[in-house]
Each structure stands twice: as structure tokens, then as C-alpha cells.
N, C-alpha and C positions, 0 to 999 in steps of 0.2 A: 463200750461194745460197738457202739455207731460208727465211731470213729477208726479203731481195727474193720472195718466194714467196707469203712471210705478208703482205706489204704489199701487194703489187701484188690479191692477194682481199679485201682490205680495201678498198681503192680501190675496187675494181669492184663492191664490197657497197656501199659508198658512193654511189658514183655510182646505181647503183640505184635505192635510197633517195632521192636528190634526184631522182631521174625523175618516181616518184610525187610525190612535194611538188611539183616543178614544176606535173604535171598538175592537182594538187588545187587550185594558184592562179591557173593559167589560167581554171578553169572557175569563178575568181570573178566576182561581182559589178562589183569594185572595179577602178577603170581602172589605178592604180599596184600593186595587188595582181596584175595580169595582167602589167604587165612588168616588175614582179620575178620571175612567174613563168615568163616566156617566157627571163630573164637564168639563171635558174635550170635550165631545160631547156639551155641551151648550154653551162653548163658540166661538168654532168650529160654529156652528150653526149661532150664532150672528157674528160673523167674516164674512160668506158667506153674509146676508143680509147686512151687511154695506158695502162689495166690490162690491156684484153685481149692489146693490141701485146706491151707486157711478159710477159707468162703465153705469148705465143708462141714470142718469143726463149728464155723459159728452160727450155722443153720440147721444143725443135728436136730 
């Protein structure tokens, strides 16, 4: 259970992290630099709802 624990704050430090990076490529320039970073934000996105989902179940 510690370990699913350890993961799932890893994820969600992750996901994080691609937040920023997404935002940073949006606000390129570059028209294929922006929807890598818009593909980057939704994954980003779904990353946060399956770490947080997970961190709820296992602190119910």
C-alpha cells in the first residue's frame, strides 16, 4: 500500500510538471510546438485525475 502511495505522488508530481511544459508550448510561436503542447496538456490532465482518484481511495 506504501508503495501504490509512493507512485501514485509520483504521478501527480508528474503530471504537474507536464502542466507547465504544456503551458510553456502553448505559448509558442510554432503552430506544431502548440499542438504538441495542447496534446501535452491532456495528458497532463488525465495524469492528475488518476493520481489524485488513486491518493483518495487509499486514504478513505
Amino acid at each position: 500500500m506504501e508503495l501504490i502511495a509512493i507512485l501514485s505522488g509520483f504521478l501527480v508530481l508528474g503530471s504537474l510538471l507536464g502542466l507547465l511544459i504544456g503551458f510553456i508550448q502553448v505559448l509558442s510561436k510554432l503552430e506544431q510546438t502548440k499542438k504538441n503542447g495542447i496534446q501535452t496538456l491532456q495528458f497532463s490532465v488525465i495524469g492528475l485525475i488518476i493520481g489524485f482518484s488513486s491518493c483518495a481511495l487509499l486514504f478513505n
